[in-house]
VEXDREN-2710 file (C-alpha; in Angstrom, 1 decimal):
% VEXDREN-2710
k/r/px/py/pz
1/UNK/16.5/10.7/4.1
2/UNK/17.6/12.4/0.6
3/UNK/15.2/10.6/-2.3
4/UNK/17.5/8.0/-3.6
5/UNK/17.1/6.3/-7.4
6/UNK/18.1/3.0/-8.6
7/UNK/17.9/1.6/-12.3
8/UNK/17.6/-2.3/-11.6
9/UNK/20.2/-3.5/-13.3
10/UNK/18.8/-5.5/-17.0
11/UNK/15.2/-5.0/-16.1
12/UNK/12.7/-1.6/-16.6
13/UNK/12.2/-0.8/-13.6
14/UNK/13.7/2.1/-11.4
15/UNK/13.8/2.3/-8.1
16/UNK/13.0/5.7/-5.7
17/UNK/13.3/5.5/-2.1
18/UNK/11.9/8.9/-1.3
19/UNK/12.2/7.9/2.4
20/UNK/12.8/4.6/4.2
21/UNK/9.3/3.7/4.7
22/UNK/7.7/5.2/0.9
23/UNK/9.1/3.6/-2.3
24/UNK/8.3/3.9/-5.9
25/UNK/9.2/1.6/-8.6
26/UNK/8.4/2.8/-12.2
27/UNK/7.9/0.1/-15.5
28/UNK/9.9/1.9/-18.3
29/UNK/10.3/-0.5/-21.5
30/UNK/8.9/1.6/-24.5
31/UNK/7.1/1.0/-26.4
32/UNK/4.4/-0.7/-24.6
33/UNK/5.5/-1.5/-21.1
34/UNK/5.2/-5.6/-21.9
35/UNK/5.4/-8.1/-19.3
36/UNK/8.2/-10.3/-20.5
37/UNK/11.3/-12.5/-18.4
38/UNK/13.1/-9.3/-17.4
39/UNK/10.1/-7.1/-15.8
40/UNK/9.6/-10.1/-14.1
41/UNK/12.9/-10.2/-13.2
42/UNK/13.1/-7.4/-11.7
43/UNK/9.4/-8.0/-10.0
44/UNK/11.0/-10.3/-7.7
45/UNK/14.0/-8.7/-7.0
46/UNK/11.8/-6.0/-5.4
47/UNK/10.3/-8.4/-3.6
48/UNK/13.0/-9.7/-2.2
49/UNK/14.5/-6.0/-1.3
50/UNK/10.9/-5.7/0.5
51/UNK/11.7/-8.3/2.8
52/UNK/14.6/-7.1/3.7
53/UNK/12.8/-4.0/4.6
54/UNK/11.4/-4.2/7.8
55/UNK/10.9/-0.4/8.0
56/UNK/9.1/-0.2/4.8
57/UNK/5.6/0.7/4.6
58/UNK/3.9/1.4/1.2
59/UNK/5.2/1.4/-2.5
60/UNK/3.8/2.6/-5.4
61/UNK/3.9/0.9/-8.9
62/UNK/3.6/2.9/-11.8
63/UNK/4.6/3.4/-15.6
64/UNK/7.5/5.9/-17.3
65/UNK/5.6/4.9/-20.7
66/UNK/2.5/7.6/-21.1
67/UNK/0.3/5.4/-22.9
68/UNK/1.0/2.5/-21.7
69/UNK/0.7/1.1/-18.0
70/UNK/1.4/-2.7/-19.2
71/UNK/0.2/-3.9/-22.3
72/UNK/0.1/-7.1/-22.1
73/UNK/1.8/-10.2/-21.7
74/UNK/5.1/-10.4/-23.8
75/UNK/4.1/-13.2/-26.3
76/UNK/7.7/-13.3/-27.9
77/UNK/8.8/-14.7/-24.8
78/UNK/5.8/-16.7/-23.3
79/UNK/7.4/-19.9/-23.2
80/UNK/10.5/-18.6/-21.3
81/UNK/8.1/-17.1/-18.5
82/UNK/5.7/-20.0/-18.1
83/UNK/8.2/-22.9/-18.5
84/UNK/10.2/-20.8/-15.1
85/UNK/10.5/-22.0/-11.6
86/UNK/10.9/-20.8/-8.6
87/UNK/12.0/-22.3/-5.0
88/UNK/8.0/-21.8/-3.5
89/UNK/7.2/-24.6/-6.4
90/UNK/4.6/-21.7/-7.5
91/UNK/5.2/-20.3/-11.1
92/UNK/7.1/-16.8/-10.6
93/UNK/4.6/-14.4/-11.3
94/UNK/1.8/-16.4/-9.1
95/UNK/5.0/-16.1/-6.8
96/UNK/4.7/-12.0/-6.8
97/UNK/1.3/-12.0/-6.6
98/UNK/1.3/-14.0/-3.4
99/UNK/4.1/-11.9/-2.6
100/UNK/2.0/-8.5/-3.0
101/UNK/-1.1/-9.8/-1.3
102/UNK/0.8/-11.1/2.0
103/UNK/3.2/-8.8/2.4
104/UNK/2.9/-6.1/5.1
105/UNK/3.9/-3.5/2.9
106/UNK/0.9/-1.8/1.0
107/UNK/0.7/-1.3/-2.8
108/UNK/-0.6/0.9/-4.9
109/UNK/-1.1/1.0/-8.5
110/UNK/-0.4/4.4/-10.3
111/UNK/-2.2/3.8/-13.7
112/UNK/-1.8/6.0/-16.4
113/UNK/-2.3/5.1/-20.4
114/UNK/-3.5/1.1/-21.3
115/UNK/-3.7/-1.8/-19.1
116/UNK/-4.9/-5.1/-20.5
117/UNK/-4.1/-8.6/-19.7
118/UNK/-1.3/-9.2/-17.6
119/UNK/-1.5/-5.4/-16.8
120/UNK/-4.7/-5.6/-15.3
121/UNK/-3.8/-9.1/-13.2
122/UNK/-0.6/-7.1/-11.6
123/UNK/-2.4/-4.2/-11.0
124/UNK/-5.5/-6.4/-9.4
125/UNK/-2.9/-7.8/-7.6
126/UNK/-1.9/-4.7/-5.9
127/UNK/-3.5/-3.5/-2.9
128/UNK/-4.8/-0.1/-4.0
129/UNK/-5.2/1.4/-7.9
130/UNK/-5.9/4.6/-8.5
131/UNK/-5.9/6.1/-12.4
132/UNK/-6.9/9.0/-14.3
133/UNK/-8.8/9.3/-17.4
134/UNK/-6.2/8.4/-19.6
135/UNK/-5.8/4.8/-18.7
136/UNK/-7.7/1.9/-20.7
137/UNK/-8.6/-1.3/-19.2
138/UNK/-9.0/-4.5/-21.4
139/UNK/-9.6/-8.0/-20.9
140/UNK/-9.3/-9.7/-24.4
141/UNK/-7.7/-13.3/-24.0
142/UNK/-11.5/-15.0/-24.3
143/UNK/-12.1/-12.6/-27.7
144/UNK/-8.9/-13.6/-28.9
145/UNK/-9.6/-17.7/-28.1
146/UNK/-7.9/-18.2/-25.1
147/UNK/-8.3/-17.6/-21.3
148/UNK/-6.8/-15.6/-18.8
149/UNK/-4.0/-17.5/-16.9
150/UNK/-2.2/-14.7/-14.2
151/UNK/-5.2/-14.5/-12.3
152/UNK/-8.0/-12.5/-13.8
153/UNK/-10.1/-15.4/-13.4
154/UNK/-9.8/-15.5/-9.8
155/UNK/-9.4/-11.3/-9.0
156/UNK/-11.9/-9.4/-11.0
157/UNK/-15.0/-11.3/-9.4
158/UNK/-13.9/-10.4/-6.0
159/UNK/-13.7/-6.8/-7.1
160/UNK/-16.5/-6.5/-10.1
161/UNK/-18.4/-9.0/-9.0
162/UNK/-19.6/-12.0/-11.0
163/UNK/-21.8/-10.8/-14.2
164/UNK/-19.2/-7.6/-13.9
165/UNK/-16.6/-9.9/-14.0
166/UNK/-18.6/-11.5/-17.1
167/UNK/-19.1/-8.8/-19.1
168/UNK/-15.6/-7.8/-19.2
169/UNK/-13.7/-11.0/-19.3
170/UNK/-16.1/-12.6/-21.9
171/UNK/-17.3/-9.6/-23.6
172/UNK/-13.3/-8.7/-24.3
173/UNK/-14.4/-4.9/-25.0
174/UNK/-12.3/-2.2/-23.8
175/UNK/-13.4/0.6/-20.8
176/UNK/-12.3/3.6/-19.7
177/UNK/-11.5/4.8/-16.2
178/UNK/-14.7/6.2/-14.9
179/UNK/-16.5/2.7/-15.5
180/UNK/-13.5/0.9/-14.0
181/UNK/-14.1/3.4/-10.9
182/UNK/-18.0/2.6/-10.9
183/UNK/-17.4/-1.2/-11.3
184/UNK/-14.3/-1.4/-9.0
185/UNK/-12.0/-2.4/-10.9
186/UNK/-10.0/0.9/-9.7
187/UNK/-10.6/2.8/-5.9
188/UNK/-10.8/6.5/-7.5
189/UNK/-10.3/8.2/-10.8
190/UNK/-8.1/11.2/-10.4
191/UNK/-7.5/13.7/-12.7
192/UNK/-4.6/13.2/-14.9
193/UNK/-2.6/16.0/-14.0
194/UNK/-3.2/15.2/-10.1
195/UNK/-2.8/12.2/-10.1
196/UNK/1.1/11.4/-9.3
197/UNK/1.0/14.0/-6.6
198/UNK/-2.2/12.4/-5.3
199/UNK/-1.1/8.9/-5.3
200/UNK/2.5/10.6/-4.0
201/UNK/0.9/12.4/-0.8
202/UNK/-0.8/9.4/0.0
203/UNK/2.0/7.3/0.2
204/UNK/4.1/10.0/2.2
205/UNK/1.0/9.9/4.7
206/UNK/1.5/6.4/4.8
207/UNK/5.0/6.1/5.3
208/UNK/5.1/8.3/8.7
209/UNK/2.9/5.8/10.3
210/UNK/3.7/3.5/12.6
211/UNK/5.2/0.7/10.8
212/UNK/4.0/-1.9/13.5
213/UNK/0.6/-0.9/12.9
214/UNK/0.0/-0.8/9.3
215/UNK/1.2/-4.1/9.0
216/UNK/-1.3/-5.4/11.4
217/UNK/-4.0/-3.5/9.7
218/UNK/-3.4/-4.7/6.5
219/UNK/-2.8/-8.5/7.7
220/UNK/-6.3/-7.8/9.8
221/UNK/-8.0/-6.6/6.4
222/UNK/-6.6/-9.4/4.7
223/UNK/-7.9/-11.8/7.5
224/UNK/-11.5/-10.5/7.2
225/UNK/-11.5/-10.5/3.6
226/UNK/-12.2/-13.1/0.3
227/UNK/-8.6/-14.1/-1.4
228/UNK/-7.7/-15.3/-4.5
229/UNK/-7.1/-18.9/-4.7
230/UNK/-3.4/-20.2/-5.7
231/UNK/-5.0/-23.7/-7.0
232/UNK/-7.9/-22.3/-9.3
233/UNK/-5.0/-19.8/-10.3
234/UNK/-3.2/-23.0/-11.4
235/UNK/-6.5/-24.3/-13.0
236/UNK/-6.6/-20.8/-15.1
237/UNK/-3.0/-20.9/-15.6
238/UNK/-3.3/-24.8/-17.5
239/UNK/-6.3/-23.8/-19.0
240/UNK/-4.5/-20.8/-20.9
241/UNK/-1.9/-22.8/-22.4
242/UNK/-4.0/-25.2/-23.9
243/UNK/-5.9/-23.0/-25.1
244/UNK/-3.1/-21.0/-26.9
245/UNK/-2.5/-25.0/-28.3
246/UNK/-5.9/-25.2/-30.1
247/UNK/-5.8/-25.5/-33.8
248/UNK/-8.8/-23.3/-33.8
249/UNK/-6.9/-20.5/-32.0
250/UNK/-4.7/-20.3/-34.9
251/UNK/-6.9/-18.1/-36.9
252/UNK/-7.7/-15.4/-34.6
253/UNK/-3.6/-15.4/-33.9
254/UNK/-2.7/-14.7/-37.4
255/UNK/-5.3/-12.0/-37.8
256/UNK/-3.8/-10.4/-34.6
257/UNK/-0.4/-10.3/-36.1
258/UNK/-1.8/-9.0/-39.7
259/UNK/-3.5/-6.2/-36.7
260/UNK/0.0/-5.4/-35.5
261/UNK/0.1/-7.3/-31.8
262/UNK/3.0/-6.4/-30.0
263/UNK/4.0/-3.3/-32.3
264/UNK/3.5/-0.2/-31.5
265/UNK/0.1/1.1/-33.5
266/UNK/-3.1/1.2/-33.9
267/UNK/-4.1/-2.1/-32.8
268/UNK/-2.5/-1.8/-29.4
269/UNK/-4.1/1.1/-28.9
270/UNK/-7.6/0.0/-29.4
271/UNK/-7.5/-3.6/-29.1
272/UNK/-11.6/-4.2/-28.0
273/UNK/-12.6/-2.1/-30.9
274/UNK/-10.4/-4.7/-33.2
275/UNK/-12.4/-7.7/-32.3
276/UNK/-15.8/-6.3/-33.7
277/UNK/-13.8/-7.3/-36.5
278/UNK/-14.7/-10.6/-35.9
279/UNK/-18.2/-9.7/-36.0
280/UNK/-18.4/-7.9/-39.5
281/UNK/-16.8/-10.6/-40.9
282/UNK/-19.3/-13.2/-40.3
283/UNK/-22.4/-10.4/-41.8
END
């Protein structure tokens, strides 16, 4: 099969099929690769091309934007993504996630550049990640005064573990890839410049399989294994917007707009480094 590409039309993402069992979808919505109503968007229309795919067997995620993998949640347009419905009754991106986890198909996450938030959840929610040096991990929603509602709460303690899981939601400081690999957070840190023909070769491995069998190992592993669960997703979920309703949130907000949230600079760069901030101010 000749490698075939896709721009899905009004979202960022572009689809490869580099063979009808390997595909690769890649986030590009410069400058910062936010999760707002189209990604999502175009999220579930790739899940819904995946289940039309019987022959498919692994597709990797990964980002078009160097620096970034996915910022964050697209704040601008919160209230459009969280106020959506979808036909499961589940809200759409706890619909994905689902999606991801139950599917036969495997996925991988390809991360390159900064992943906080959101970008962490939908990576956690992958199957596999793999990244190299120059990606950034960041939990900040409890620094900022709020709590993390796409399922950070319920992933990161299966794979950190609870006082890992801890230290990085509550503490809110940034961390680079080789203590996401020690912690779990990622499976293997790979050198930059081999890491899209690492993550590439894999999946070509993968996709000469026999499709009847790596769907029955993956719903075997997923059998013997912890899951996230949908209703304390919910809980987290509820608990995020009220905390975003809090008068007491309101400071912390402004001073992340004065920072330059959602723009692309320094702040978004280094946003754990910004909330020591918070810190010096009170000396």
């Amino acid at each position: 099969m000749k490698t075939y590409t896709e721009k899905l039309k009004d979202t960022p993402l572009t689809l490869t099929k580099h063979n009808e069992g390997y595909w690769r979808v890649t986030i590009t919505d410069p400058p910062l690769n936010l999760f707002g109503p189209a990604f999502l968007n175009g999220l579930e229309e790739v899940v819904r091309r995946i289940h039309d795919t019987p022959e498919l067997r692994v597709v990797v995620f990964d980002s078009g934007v160097p620096e970034f993998f996915m910022a964050h949640f697209d704040i601008a347009h919160g209230a459009e993504i969280l106020s959506r419905k979808t036909p499961s009754g589940l809200p759409p991106w706890f619909d994905v996630a689902q999606a991801l986890h139950e599917l036969p198909v495997v996925s991988i996450a390809a991360i390159r550049g900064r992943a906080r938030g959101v970008g962490i959840e939908f990576a956690a929610a992958c199957d596999i990640r793999f990244a190299s040096e120059k990606a950034i991990f960041g939990q900040f929603e409890v620094a900022s005064g709020t709590i993390p509602g796409g399922g950070s709460m319920e992933f990161l303690p299966l794979l950190l573990g609870r006082a890992r899981a801890m230290e990085f939601i509550i503490g809110g400081q940034d961390i680079e890839a080789a203590t996401a690999e020690r912690y779990g957070l990622i499976n293997r840190l790979v050198p930059d410049d081999q890491l899209d023909t690492f993550v590439h070769q894999l999946a070509l491995r993968i996709s000469h399989f026999d499709p009847v069998i790596t769907r029955q190992a993956k719903s075997m592993i997923n059998q013997r294994t912890p899951k996230a669960s949908m209703e304390h997703m919910e809980d987290s979920r509820a608990a995020f917007i009220a905390a975003n309703l809090r008068p007491e949130r309101k400071a912390v907000s402004q001073k992340m707009r004065e920072w330059g949230i959602q723009q692309d600079g320094d702040f978004e760069r280094n946003v754990g480094s910004y909330f020591d901030r918070l810190v010096e101010d009170d000396k």
